[in-house]
VOGU-3710 file (C-alpha; in Angstrom, 3 decimals, decimal comma):
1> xxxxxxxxxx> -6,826/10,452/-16,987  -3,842/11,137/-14,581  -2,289/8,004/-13,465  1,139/7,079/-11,129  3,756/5,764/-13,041  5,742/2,396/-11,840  9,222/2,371/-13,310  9,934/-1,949/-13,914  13,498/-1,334/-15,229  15,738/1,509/-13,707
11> xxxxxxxxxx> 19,126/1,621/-15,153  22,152/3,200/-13,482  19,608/4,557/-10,260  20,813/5,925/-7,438  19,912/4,366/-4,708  19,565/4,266/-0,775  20,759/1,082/0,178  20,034/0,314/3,923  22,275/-2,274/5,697  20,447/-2,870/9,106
21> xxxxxxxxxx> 22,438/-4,561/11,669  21,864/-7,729/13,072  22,063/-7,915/16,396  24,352/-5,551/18,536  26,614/-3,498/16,068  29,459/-1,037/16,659  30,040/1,188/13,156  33,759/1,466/11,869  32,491/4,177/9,091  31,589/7,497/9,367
31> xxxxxxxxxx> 28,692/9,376/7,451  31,068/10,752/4,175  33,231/7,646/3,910  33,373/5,861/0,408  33,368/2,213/0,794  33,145/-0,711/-1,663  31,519/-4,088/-2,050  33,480/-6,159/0,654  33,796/-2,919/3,113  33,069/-3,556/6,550
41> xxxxxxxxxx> 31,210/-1,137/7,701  29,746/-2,317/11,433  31,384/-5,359/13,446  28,154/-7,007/15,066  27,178/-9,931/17,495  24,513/-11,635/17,124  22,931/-13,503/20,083  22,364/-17,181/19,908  19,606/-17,174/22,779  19,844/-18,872/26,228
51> xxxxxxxxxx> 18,865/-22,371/26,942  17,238/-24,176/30,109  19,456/-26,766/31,465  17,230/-29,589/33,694  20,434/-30,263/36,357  18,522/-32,205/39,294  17,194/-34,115/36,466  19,941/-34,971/34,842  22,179/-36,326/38,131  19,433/-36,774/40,366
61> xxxxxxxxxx> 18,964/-35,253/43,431  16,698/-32,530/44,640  15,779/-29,510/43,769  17,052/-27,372/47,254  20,176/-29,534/46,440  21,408/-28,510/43,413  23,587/-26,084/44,069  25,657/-28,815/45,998  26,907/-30,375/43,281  27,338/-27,634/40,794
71> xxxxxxxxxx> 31,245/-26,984/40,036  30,700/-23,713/38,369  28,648/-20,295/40,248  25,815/-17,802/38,623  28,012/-15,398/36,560  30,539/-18,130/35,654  31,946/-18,582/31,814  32,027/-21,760/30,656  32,691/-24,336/27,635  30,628/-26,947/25,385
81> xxxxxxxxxx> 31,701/-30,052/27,090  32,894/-29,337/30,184  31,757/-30,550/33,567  29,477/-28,112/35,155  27,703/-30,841/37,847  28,913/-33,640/39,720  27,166/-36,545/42,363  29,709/-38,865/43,263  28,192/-42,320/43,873  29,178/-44,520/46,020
91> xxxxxxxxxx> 32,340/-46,865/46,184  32,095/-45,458/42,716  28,945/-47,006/41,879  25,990/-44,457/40,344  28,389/-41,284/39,537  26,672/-38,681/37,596  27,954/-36,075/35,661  26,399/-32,847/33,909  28,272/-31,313/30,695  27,578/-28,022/29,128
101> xxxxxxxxxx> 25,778/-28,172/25,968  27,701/-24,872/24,520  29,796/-22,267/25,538  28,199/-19,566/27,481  27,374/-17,997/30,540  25,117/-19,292/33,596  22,921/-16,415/34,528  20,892/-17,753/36,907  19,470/-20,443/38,704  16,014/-21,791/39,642
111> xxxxxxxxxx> 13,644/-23,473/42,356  13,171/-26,666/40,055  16,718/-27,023/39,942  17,217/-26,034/37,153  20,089/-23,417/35,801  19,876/-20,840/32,395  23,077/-20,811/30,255  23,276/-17,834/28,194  25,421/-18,950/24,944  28,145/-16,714/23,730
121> xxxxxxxxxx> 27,477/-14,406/20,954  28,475/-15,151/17,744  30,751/-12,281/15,744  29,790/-10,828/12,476  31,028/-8,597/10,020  27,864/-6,334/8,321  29,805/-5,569/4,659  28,291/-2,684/2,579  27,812/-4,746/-0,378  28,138/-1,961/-2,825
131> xxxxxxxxxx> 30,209/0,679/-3,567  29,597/4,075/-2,818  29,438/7,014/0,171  28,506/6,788/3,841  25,337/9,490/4,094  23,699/7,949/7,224  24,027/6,036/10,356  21,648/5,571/12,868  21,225/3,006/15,528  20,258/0,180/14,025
141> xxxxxxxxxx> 20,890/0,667/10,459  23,775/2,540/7,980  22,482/4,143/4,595  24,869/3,825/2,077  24,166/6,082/-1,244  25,395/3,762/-4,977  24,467/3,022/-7,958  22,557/0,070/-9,817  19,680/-1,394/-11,354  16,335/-1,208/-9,988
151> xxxxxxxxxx> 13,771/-3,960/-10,708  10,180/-3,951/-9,897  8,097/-6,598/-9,998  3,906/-6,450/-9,842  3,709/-8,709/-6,839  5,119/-9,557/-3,886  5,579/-11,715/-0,430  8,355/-12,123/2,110  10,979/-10,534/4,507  13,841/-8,273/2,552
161> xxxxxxxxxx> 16,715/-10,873/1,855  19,945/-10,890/-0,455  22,262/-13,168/-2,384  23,660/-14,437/-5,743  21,519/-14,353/-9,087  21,269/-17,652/-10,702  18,647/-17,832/-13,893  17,031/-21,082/-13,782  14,945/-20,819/-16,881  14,287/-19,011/-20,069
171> xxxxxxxxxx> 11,365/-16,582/-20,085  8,666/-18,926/-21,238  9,743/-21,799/-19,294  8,209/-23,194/-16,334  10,389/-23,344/-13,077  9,671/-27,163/-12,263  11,561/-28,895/-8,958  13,973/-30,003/-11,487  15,891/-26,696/-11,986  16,077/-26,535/-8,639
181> xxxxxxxxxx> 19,090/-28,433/-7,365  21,935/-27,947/-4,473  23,639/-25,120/-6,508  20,615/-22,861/-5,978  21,499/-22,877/-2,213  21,730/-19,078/-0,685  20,696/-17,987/-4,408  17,998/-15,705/-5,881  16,888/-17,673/-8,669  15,327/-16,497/-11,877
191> xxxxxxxxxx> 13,415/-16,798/-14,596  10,088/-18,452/-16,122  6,760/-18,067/-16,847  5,679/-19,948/-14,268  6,433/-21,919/-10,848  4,241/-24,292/-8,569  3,403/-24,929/-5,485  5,806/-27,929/-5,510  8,828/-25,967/-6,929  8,773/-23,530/-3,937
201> xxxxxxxxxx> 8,920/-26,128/-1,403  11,766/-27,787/-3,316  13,491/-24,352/-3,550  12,549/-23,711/0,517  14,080/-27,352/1,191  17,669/-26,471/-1,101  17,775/-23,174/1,239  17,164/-20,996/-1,398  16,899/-17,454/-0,489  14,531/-16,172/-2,773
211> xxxxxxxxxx> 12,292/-16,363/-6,120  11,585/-14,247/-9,427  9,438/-15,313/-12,042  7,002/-14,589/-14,154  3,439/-15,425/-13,167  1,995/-18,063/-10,632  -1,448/-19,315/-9,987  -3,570/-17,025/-7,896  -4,801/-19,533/-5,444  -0,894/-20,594/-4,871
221> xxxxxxxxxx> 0,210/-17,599/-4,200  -2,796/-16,768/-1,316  -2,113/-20,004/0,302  1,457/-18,535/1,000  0,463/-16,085/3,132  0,309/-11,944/1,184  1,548/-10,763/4,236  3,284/-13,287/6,311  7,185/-14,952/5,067  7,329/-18,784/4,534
231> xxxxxxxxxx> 11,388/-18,742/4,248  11,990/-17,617/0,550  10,941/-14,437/-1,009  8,912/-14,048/-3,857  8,411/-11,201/-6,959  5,868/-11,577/-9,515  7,369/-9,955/-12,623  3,656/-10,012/-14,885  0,996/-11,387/-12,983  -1,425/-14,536/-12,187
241> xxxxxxxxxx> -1,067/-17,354/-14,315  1,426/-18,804/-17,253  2,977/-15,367/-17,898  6,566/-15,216/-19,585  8,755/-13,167/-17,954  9,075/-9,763/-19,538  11,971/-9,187/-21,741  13,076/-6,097/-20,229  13,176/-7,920/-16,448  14,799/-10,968/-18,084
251> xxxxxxxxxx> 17,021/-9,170/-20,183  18,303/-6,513/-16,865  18,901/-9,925/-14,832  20,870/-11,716/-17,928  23,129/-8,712/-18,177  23,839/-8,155/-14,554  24,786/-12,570/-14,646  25,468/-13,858/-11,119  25,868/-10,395/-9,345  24,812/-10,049/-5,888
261> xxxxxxxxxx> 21,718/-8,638/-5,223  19,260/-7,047/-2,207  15,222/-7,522/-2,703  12,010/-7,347/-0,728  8,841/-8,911/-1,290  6,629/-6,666/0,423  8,065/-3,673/-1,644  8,100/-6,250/-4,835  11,644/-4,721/-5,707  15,487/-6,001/-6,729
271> xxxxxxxxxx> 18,283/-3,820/-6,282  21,544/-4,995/-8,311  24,376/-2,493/-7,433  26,958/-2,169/-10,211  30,144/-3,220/-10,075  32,438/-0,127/-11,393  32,571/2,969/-9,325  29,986/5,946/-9,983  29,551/9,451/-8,397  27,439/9,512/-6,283
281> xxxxxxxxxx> 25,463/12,682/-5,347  23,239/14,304/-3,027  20,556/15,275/-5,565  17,865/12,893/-6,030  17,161/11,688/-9,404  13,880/12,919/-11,092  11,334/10,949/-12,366  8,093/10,803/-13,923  5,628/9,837/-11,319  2,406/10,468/-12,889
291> xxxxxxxxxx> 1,605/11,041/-16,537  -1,706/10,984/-18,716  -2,818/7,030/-19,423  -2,893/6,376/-22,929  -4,362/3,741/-25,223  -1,824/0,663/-25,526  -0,110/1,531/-22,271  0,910/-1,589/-19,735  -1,058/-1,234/-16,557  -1,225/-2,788/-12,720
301> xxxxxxxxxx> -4,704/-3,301/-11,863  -5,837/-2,888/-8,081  -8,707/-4,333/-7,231  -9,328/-6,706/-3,578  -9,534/-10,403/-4,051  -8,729/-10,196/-8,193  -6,948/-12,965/-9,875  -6,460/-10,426/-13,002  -3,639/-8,299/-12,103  -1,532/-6,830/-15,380
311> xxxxxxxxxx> -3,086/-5,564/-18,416  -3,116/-3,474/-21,653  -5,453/-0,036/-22,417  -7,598/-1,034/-25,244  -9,663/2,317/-25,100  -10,221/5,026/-22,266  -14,164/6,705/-21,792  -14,566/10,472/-23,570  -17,110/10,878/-19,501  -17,189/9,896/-16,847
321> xxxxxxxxxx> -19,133/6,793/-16,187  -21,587/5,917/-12,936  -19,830/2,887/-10,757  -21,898/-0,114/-9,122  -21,280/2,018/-5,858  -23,118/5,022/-7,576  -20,113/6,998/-7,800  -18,612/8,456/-11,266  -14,950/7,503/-12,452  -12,799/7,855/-15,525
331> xxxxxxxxxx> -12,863/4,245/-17,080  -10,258/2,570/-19,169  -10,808/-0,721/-20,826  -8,459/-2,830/-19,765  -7,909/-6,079/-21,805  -5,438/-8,803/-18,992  -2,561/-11,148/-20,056  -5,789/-13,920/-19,272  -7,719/-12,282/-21,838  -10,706/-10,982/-20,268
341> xxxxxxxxxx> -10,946/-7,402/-20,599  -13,024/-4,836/-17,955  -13,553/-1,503/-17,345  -11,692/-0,333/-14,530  -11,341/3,108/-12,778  -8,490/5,590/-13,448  -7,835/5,462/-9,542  -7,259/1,839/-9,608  -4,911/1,883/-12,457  -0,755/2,107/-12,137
351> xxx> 1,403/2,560/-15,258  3,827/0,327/-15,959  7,009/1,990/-17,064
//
C-alpha cells in the first residue's frame, strides 16, 4: 500500500514565505536582495473606507440647500474637527454647526443632502519578517526565500495570520479561560490537550491572534465554521477529543520560545523562521512524499462527517477487500487515539511523518 507522506516537524526547511500587501503597496526591494527580520520591504496604505455624513440633518435645512451652507467644496481636504457646515441663526439664536468626524476628503455630494468623506489612508510599513533573499515580486505580494521550522497540524480553520508564540499549557493540560489573560493579546498561543468552546471566546475577546493545541471536541470545532474565520485561527495538532499535544510539536514550539511566527488554518501549518542567517538556495529541498504504509505507522484518516481523525496501523489486508460501495480497496486497520479501531482504505489514509 502506497500512501502520501505528511511531514508534522520540518527542521531547518526552506521555505517560500509570502508577504502580501495590504492595501496599496510600492516595493523598496528588488527580486535578489537579502533582507532580514525588521526589513522593510514595501511601504503600503491602507484605506480606512469612506463614511456618509447626514449634513441637512445635522443643521437643518433642506436638501437643494445644502450646498449653501457648506464652507468646504467636492474635492476639498479636510481635518477631524473642523467646521465643514454652518446656518447662522438669528440674532444669534439657533446657530448650527457641522464638524468633520476625521480627516479626509469630500468626494461627493448627494440629493438627500447628504456629502461622502473619504478618510485619509493610513501608512504602513510591510517588514519581511525573516531573513533571507528577494526571489519574487508581483503585484500584490513579495516571496521571500529563508529558513525555519515547519509545523503541521491535522486540522485546521481560519484566515493566514502571524504573531508571537506564547505556550499556555503543558501537553496534557487543558487550555481553560484561565490561561488566557491580557498578555496573550496579538499572540499565538500554545499548548494542551484540549480547549473549549468557552476558552476560544475568551481568547477571541483578549484579541488573540490565533490557537494550537492538541485535540478539541468534534461538535465544537463544526460549530466554528470548517471553512469560514471567526477572528482567531485554529490548528489541531492530534485530533478530536482530549488528545495531548505531541511531543515532537510541543517540543519544536518550546525550543523556538516566543519567536515570531506566520500560520494558516486552512493549510493547518506554522512557519517559525530562524533567527541566525542561512543560505539560501534555488534548489528545492527533497522529500519523501509517498512511501509504503507499514504496521505501527501514525496515520490521518479522511473520511466526510468523521469525528475519528488520527490513528495507528494495527495490521494492513494480504487482498484486496470488497467496499460497502462494491468497489475493492487495500485496507489497513486502523486503531484511533478514541480507541475504536476500523478498516479504512489505503486512498483515505495520509502518513504522518
Amino acid at each position: 500500500m502506497i500512501c502520501p507522506v505528511w511531514h508534522r516537524v520540518s527542521l531547518d526547511n526552506q521555505f517560500d514565505l509570502v508577504r502580501e500587501f495590504v492595501g496599496k503597496c510600492q516595493p523598496s526591494v528588488k527580486v535578489g536582495d537579502k533582507v532580514n527580520i525588521e526589513t522593510v520591504v514595501a511601504h503600503c496604505e491602507i484605506s480606512a473606507g469612506q463614511r456618509l455624513v447626514k449634513v441637512a440633518h445635522v443643521i437643518g435645512v433642506s436638501p437643494k440647500k445644502v450646498k449653501k451652507y457648506l464652507l468646504r467644496s467636492v474635492g476639498d481636504r479636510i481635518y477631524q474637527g473642523e467646521i465643514i457646515a454652518r446656518k447662522r441663526g438669528v440674532l444669534g439664536v439657533g446657530k448650527r454647526e457641522l464638524r468633520s468626524p476625521a480627516d479626509g476628503v469630500i468626494t461627493d455630494t448627494d440629493q438627500n443632502g447628504d456629502i461622502i468623506v473619504k478618510f485619509l489612508p493610513t501608512p504602513f510599513r510591510l517588514v519581511a519578517g525573516a531573513n533571507g533573499v528577494v526571489n519574487e515580486i508581483k503585484e500584490d505580494y513579495i516571496r521571500i526565500r529563508t529558513f525555519g521550522t515547519e509545523i503541521k497540524g491535522a486540522s485546521g480553520i481560519g484566515k493566514a495570520r502571524e504573531g508571537l508564540i506564547k505556550i499556555v499549557a503543558k501537553p496534557s493540560e487543558f487550555i481553560i479561560p484561565q490561561k488566557i489573560d491580557a498578555s496573550c493579546q496579538g499572540k499565538i498561543i500554545v499548548g494542551g490537550a484540549h480547549i473549549d468552546r468557552a476558552s476560544i471566546e475568551k481568547a477571541l475577546t483578549v484579541g488573540v491572534r490565533g490557537i494550537v493545541v492538541g485535540g478539541i471536541d468534534y461538535r465544537d470545532f463544526v460549530s466554528l465554521g470548517i471553512q469560514s474565520d471567526v477572528g482567531v485561527t485554529i490548528i489541531i495538532t492530534e485530533g478530536f477529543g482530549t488528545v495531548s499535544m505531541g511531543k515532537d510539536i510541543f517540543e519544536a514550539f518550546n525550543k523556538a520560545g516566543d519567536r515570531y511566527a506566520f500560520f494558516n488554518g486552512l493549510e493547518k501549518s506554522i512557519f517559525i523562521p530562524t533567527e541566525k542567517e542561512m543560505a539560501v538556495t534555488s534548489k528545492e529541498i527533497k522529500r519523501e512524499v509517498w512511501r509504503q504504509l507499514r504496521v505501527g505507522d501514525l496515520v490521518r484518516y479522511f473520511q466526510p462527517d468523521s469525528e475519528e481523525l488520527v490513528g495507528v496501523v494495527e495490521a494492513l489486508s494480504p487482498k484486496e477487500e470488497a467496499l460497502n460501495s462494491g468497489l475493492e480497496a487495500e485496507i489497513a486497520q486502523i486503531k484511533f487515539l478514541s480507541g475504536q479501531k476500523t478498516g479504512a482504505p489505503a486512498a483515505n489514509l495520509e502518513i504522518l511523518s
